[in-house]
DODOLO-992420 format. One line per field, with one value per residue (C-alpha): residue number from 1; chain; z, y, x. Coordinates in Angstrom, 3 decimals, always signed. Layout:
% residues N
num <- NUM	...
chaine <- A	...
up <- Z	...
north <- Y	...
east <- X	...
END
This chain:
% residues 82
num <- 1	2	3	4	5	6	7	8	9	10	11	12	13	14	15	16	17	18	19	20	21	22	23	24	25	26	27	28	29	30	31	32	33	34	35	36	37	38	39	40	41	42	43	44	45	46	47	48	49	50	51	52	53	54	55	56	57	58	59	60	61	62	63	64	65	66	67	68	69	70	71	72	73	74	75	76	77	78	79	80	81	82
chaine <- A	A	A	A	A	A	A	A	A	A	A	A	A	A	A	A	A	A	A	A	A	A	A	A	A	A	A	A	A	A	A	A	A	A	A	A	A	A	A	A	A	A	A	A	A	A	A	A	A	A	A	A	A	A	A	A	A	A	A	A	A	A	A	A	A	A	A	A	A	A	A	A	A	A	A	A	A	A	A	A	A	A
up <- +0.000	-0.854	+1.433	-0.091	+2.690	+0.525	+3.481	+5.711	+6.940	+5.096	+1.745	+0.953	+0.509	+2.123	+0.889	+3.442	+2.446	+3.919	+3.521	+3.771	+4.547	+5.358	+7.719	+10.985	+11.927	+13.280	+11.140	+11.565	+9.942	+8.393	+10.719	+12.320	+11.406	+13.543	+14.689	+15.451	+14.684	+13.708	+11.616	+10.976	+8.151	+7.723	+4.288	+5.058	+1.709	-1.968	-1.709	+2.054	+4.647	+7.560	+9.652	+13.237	+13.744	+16.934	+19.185	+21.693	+21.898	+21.937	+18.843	+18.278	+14.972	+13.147	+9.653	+7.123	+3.451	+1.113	-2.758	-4.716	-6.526	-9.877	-8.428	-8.989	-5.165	-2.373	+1.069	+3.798	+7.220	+10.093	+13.922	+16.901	+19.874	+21.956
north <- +0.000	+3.602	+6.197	+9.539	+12.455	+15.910	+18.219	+18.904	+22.667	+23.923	+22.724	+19.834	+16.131	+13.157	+9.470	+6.694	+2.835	+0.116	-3.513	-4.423	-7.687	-8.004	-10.991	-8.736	-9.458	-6.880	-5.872	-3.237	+0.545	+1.965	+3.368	+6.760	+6.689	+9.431	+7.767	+4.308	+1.789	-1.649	-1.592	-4.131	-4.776	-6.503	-6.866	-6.301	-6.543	-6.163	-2.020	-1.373	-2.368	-1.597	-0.728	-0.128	+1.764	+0.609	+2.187	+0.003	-2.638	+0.366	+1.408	+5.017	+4.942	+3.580	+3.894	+2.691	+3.113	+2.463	+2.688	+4.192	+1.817	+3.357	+2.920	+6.404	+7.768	+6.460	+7.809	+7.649	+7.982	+7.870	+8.613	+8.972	+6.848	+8.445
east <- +0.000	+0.837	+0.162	+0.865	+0.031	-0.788	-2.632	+0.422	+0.367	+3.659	+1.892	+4.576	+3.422	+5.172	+4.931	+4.713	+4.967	+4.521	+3.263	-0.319	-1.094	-4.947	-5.119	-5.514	-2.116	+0.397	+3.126	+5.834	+5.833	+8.224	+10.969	+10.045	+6.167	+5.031	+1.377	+2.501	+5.300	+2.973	-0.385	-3.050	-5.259	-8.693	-10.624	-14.254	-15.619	-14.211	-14.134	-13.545	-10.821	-10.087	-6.809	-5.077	-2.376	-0.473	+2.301	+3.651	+0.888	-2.253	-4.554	-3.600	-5.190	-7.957	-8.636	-11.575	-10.642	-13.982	-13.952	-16.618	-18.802	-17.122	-14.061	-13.239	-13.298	-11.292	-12.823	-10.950	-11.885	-9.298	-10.162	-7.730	-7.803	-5.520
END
C-alpha cells in the first residue's frame, strides 16, 4: 500500500509505504512513522478495509478506506484513539 500524505500545513506532501497484509495481523511501519510503529489490516468486503495503527501494543489509529462503486473515489476515514 501507498500512502501519499498531501494536506500537511507547510503545503509539501510526504509518501509513506509500507506492507499491507490483510489478515488482521500486526506488522511493523516503516521506521520513524510518527502515529505508530505496527499496523493491521482486515478486508471487510471487496471495496472497504479496515486498519489499526499501533504504538507500543495500543490502537492510536484507526482507519476505514472504502472505494466508490465506480471505483473512482477512495474515502478515507481515520479517527484517533488516543
Amino acid at each position: 500500500m501507498r500512502v501519499t500524505v498531501l494536506s500537511r500545513p507547510d503545503g509539501s506532501t510526504r509518501t509513506q509505504e509500507h506492507v499491507v497484509h490483510y489478515d488482521g495481523k500486526d506488522y511493523p511501519r516503516f521506521a520513524g512513522a510518527p502515529a505508530g510503529d505496527t499496523v493491521s489490516a482486515t478486508r471487510i468486503d471487496s471495496s472497504t478495509e479496515e486498519s489499526l495503527q499501533k504504538k507500543n501494543g495500543k490502537v492510536v489509529v484507526s482507519t476505514r478506506r472504502v472505494v466508490s462503486a465506480d471505483g473512482k473515489t477512495l474515502t478515507s476515514t481515520a479517527k484517533s484513539i488516543a
